[in-house]
C-alpha positions as CSV (number, residue, x, y, z in Angstrom):
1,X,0.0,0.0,0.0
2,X,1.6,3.3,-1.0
3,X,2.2,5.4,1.7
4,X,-0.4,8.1,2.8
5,X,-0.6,12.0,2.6
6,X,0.8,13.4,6.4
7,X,-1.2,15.8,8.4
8,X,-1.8,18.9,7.8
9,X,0.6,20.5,10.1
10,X,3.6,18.0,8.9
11,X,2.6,20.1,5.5
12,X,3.1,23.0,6.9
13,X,6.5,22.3,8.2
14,X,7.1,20.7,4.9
15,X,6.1,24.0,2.8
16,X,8.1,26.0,5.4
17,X,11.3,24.1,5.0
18,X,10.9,24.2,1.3
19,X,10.4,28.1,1.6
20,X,13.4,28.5,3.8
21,X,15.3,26.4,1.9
22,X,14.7,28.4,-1.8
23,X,15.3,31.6,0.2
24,X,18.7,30.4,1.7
25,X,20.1,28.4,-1.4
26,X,22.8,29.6,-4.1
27,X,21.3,29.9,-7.5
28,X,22.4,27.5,-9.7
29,X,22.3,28.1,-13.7
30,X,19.8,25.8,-15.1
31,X,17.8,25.4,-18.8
32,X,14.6,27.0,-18.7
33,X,11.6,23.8,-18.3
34,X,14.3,21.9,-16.0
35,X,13.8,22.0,-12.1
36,X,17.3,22.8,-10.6
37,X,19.5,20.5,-8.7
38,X,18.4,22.0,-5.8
39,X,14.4,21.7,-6.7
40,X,15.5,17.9,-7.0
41,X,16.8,17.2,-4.0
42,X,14.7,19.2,-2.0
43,X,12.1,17.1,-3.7
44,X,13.8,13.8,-2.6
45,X,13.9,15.0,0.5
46,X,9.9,15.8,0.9
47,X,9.3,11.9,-0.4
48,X,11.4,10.6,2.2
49,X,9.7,12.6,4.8
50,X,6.8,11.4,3.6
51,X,7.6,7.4,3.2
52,X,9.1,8.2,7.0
53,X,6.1,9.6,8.5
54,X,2.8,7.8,6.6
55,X,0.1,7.6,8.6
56,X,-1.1,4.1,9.6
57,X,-4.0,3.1,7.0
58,X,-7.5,3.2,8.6
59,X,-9.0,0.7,11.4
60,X,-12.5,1.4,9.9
61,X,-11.5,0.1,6.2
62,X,-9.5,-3.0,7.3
63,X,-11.9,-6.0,7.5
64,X,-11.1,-9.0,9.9
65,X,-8.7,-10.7,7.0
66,X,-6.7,-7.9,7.2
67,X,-8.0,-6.2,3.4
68,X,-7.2,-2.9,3.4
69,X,-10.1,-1.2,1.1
70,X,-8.3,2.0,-0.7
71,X,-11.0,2.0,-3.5
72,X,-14.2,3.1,-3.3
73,X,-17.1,3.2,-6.5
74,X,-20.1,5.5,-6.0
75,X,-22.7,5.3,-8.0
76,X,-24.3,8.6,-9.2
77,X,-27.4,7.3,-10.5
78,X,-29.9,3.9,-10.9
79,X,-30.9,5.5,-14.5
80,X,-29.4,4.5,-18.0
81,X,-30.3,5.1,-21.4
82,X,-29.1,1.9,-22.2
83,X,-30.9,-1.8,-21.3
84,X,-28.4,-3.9,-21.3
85,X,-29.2,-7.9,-20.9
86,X,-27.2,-8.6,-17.9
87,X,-27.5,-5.9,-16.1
88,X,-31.0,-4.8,-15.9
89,X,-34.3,-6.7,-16.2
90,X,-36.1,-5.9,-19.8
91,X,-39.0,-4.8,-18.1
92,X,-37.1,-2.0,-16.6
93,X,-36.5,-1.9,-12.5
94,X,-38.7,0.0,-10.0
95,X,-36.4,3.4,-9.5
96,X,-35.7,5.4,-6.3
97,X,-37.4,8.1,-5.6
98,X,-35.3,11.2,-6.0
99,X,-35.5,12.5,-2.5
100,X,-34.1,9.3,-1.3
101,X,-31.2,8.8,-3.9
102,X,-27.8,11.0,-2.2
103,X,-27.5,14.6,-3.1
104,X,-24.1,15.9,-4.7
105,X,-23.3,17.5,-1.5
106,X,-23.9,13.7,0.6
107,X,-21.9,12.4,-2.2
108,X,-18.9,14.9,-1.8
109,X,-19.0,14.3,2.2
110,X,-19.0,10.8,1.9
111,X,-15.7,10.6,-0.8
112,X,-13.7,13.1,1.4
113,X,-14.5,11.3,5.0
114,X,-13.6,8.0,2.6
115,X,-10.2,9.8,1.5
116,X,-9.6,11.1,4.9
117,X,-9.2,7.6,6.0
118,X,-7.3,6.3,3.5
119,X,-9.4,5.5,0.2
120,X,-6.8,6.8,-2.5
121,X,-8.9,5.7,-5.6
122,X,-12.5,6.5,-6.6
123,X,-14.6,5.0,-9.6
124,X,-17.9,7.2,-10.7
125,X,-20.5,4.1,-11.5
126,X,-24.6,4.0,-12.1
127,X,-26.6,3.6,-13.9
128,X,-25.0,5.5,-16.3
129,X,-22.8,8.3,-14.6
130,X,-22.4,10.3,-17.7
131,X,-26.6,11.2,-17.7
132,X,-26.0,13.1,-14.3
133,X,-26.2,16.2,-15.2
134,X,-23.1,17.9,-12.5
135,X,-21.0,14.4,-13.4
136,X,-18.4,17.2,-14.5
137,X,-18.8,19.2,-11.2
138,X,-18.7,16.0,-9.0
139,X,-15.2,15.2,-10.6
140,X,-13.5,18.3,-10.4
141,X,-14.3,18.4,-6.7
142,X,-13.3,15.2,-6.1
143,X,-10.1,16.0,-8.2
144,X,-9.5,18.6,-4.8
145,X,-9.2,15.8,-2.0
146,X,-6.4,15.4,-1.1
147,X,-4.6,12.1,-1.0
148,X,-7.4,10.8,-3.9
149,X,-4.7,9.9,-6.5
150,X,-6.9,7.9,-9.3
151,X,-10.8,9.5,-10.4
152,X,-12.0,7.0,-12.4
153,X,-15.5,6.3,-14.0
154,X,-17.0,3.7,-16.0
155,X,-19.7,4.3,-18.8
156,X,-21.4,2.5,-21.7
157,X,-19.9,5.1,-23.5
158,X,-23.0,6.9,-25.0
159,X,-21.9,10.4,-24.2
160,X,-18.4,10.2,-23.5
161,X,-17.2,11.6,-26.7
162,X,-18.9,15.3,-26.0
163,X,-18.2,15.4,-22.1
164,X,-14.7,13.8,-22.1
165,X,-12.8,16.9,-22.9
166,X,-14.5,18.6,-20.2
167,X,-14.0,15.5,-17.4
168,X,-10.5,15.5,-18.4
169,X,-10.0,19.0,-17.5
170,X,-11.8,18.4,-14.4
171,X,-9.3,15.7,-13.7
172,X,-11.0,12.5,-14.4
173,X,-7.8,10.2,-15.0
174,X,-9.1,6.6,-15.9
175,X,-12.2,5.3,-18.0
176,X,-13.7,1.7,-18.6
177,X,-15.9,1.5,-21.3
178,X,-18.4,-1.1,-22.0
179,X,-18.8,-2.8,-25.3
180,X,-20.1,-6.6,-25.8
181,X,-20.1,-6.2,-29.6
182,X,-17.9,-5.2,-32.4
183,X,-21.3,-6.1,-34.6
184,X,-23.6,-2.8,-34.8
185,X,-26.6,-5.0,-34.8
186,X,-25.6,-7.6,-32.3
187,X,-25.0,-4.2,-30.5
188,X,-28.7,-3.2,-30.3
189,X,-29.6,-6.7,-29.3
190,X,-27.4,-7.0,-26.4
191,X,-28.6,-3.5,-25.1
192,X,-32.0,-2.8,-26.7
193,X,-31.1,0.4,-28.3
194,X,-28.8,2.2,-30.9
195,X,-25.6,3.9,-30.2
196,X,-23.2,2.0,-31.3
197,X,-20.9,4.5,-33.1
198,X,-21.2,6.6,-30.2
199,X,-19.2,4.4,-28.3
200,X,-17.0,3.7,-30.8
201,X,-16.3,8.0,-31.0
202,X,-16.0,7.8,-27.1
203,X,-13.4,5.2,-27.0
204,X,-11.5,6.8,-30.3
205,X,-11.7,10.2,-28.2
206,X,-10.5,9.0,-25.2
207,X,-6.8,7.4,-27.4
208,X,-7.1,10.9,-28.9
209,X,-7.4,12.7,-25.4
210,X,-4.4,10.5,-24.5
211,X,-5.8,8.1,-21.8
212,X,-3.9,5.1,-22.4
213,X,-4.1,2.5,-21.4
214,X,-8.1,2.5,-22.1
215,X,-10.1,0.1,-20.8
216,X,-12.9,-1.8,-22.5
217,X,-15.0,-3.8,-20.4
218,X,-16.6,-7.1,-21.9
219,X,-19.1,-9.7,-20.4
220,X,-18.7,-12.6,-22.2
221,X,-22.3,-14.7,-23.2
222,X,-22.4,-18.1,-24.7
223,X,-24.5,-17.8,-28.2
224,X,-24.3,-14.3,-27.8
225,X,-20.4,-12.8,-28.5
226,X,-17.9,-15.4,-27.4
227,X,-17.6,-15.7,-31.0
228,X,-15.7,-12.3,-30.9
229,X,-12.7,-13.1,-28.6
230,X,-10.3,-12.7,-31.4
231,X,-11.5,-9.9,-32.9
232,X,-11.9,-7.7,-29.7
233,X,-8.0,-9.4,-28.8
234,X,-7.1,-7.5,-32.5
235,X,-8.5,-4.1,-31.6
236,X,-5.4,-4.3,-29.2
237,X,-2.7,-4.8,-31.9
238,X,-2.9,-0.9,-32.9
239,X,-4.8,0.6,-30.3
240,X,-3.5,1.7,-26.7
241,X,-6.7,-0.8,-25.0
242,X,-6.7,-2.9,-22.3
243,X,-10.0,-5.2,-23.4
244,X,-10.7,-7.0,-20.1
245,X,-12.9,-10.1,-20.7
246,X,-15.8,-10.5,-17.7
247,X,-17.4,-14.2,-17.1
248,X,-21.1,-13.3,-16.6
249,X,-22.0,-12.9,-13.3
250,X,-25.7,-13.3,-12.0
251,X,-27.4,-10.6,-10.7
252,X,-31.4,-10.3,-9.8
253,X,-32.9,-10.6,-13.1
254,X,-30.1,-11.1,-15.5
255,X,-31.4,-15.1,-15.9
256,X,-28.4,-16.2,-15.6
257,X,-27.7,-19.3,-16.3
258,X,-24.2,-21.4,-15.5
259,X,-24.5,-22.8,-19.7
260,X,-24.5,-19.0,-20.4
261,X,-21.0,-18.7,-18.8
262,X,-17.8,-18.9,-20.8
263,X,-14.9,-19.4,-18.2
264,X,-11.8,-17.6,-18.0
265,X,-9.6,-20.8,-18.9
266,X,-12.2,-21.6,-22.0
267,X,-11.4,-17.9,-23.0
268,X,-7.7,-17.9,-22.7
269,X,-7.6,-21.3,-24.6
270,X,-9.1,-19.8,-27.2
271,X,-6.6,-16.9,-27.7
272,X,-3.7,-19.4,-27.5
273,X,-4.6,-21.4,-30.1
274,X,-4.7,-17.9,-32.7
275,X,-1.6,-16.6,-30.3
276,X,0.2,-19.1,-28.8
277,X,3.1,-16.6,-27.9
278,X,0.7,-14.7,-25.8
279,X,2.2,-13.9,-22.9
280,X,1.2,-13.2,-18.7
281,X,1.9,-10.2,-17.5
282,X,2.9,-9.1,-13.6
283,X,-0.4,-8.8,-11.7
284,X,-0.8,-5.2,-10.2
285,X,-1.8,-6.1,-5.8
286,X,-5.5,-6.1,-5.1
287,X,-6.3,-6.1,-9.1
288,X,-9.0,-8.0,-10.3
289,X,-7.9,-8.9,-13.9
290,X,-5.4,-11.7,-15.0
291,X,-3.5,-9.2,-17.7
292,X,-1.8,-10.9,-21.1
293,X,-0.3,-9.1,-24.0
294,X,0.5,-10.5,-27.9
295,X,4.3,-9.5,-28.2
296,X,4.1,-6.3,-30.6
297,X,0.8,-5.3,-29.4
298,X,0.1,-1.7,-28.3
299,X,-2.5,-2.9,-25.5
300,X,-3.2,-5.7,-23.8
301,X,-6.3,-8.1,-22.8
302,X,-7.5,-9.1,-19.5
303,X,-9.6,-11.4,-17.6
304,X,-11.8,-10.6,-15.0
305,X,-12.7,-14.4,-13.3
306,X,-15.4,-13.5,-10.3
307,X,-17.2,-17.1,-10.5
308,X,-14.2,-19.7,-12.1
309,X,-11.5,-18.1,-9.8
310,X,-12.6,-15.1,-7.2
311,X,-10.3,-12.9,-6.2
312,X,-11.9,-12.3,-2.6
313,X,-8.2,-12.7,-0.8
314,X,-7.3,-9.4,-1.9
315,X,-10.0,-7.3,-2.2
316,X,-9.6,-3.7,-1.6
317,X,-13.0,-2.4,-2.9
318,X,-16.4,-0.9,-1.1
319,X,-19.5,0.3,-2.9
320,X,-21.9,3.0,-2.1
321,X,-25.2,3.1,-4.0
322,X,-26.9,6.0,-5.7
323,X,-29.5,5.6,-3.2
324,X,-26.5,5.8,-0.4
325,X,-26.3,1.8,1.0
326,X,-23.1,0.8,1.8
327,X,-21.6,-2.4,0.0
328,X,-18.5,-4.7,1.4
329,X,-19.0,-7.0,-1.1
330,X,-20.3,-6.7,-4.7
331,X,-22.0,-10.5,-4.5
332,X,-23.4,-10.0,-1.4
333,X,-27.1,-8.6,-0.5
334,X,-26.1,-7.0,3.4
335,X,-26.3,-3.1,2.9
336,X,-26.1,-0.3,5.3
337,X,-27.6,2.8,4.9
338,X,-25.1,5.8,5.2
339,X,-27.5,8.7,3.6
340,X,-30.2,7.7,6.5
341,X,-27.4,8.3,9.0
342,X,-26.2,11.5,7.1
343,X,-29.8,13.0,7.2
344,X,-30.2,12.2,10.8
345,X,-26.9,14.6,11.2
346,X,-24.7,11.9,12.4
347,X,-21.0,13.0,13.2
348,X,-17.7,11.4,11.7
349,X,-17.1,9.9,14.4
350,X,-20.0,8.0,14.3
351,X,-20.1,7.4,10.1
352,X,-16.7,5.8,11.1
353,X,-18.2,3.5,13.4
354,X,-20.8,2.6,11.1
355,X,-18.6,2.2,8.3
356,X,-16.0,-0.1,10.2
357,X,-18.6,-2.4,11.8
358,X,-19.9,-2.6,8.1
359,X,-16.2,-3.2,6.9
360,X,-16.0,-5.8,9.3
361,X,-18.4,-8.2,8.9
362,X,-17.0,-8.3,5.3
363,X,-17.0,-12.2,4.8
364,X,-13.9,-14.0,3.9
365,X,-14.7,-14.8,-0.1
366,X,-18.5,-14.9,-1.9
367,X,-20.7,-17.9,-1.6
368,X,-19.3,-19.5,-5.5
369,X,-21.6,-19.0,-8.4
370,X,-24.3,-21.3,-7.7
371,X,-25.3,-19.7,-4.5
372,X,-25.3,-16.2,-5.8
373,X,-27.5,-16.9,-8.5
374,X,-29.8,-18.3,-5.5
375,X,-29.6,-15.2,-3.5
376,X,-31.5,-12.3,-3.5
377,X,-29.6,-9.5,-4.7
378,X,-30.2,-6.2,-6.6
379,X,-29.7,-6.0,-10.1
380,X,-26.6,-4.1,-11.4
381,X,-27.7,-1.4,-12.6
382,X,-28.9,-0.7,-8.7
383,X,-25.4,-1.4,-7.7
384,X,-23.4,0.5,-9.7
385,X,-21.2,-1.8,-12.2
């Protein structure tokens, strides 16, 4: 775990040292652009100070097992102007009422008490984030907290080609894109509507806005697309993507079925026999995708393997809803409702305690596949994907 921002006073000795330091230094003769010697050592010297006085990560977000949880996805909103198969029933679902969904400013308070303990990375969900209509406002304050390093935020890629420039600016610095087709009609099938150029411009915007590498989320149906592994893997010879390969998961009125599911082993098989050179690469800690590359590719593919092999020994990740329920655990149906205690004017102090009893009843793994699709769950599009 990389080491956490120090207190605010520490920063204030920190900025004072630096100031004294500039004032009291000889110049030294430098190009302009280049920091000077000095400016690089004095920055050397900050890091250390900082490695050397970390604060300890946060009681509240470390579960029983140990898992420290640094990433946190909110979800902005149950709506979507897509109807995708498995993540929302075709009849639609039964929507929150407004007053009860969390307002930006519950949002805000939530992500900075989340950062002040030690989350580090944020992921905007729904729904689909991009139809909120101060999604651009919501990043750029998030972008202010400080010790939030990563802003991310995952969309079906409707609108992302007209509001990216503008997220950017606001300092959105990772996107996942969703795309179970490279066939415009199969397209419309999967997700009962048109659009799919749109996402095609959003993902082409995002290479040209330099955001690299760029992720493209796929959930993998038998009948349905696995007859596209090898396209999608080609996408990656001359584009900067990281196409991430999802087994379906099952999810209240998704119909799953365990016949539907093409397994992360039956996947990779099938890219080895096209590219038998393809190669692992080193897994990043608390990541949830097994990450291979074709030698001379620009980006890469991944597999995400939640039901063939979980990842549940390092997870790092908590979920708020739109409607403001606390998740531990993606596959698991116990919530906690923050905005309730956030309307009741609950302090930190006791958001904390609510948040770390939450944290740790966090089971040790999820029940397998078969018992999930048992349980009763919300769909995904009420979790935020």
């Amino acid at each position: 775990m990389a080491a956490r921002p120090v207190s605010r006073m520490l920063q204030r000795v920190l900025r004072s040292s630096v100031r004294s330091c500039s004032s009291g230094a000889p110049v030294t003769q430098h190009r302009p652009g280049e920091p000077s010697q000095t400016a690089v050592e004095e920055l050397s010297r900050r890091r250390q100070f900082l490695r050397e006085h970390a604060a300890p990560f946060s009681a509240f977000l470390t579960d029983s097992f140990g898992r420290q949880h640094s990433y946190l996805r909110i979800s902005l909103t149950e709506k979507c102007n897509l109807r995708c198969q498995y993540c929302m029933p075709e009849e639609g679902v039964p929507l929150t009422p407004k007053a009860d969904l969390l307002t930006t400013e519950e949002i805000l308070t939530l992500a900075r008490l989340f950062v002040k303990e030690g989350v580090d990375k944020i992921r905007l969900t729904g729904g689909e984030p991009l139809i909120r209509p101060d999604v651009v406002d919501i990043v750029a304050q998030l972008h202010r907290l400080e010790g939030l390093r990563t802003i991310g935020i995952t969309t079906n890629g409707i609108n992302l080609a007209r509001l990216l420039p503008q997220l950017q600016k606001a300092g959105l610095s990772a996107i996942n894109i969703s795309l179970d087709t490279l066939v415009p009609a199969k397209f419309e099938f999967i997700v009962r509507r048109k659009g799919f150029h749109k996402v095609m411009e959003g993902i082409h915007k995002a290479i040209e806005l330099g955001y690299s590498p760029v992720k493209v989320n796929c959930v993998v149906m038998r009948g349905l697309n696995e007859d596209e592994l090898l396209d999608f893997v080609a996408l990656t010879e001359g584009l900067p993507l990281d196409v991430r390969f999802i087994e379906y998961m099952p999810f209240d009125g998704n119909k799953w079925n365990f016949k539907k599911m093409v397994s992360y082993k039956e996947m990779l098989d099938t890219l080895r026999q096209q590219w038998p050179e393809l190669e692992k690469l080193p897994e990043e800690e608390s990541s949830t995708a097994k990450a291979f590359k074709v030698p001379g590719f620009r980006g890469q593919v991944s597999f995400i393997t939640s039901m063939s092999e979980h990842f549940c020994g390092t997870c790092n990740r908590l979920r708020i809803t739109a409607d403001g329920n606390l998740k531990v655990c993606l596959f698991g149906n116990s919530e906690v409702s923050l905005r309730d205690h956030l309307r009741v004017g609950a302090s930190e102090e006791e958001l904390l305690q609510i948040i770390g009893a939450a944290v740790g009843r966090k089971k040790r793994q999820h029940a397998g596949m078969f018992s999930i699709a048992q349980m009763k769950n919300r769909p995904m599009i009420l979790i935020g994907g």
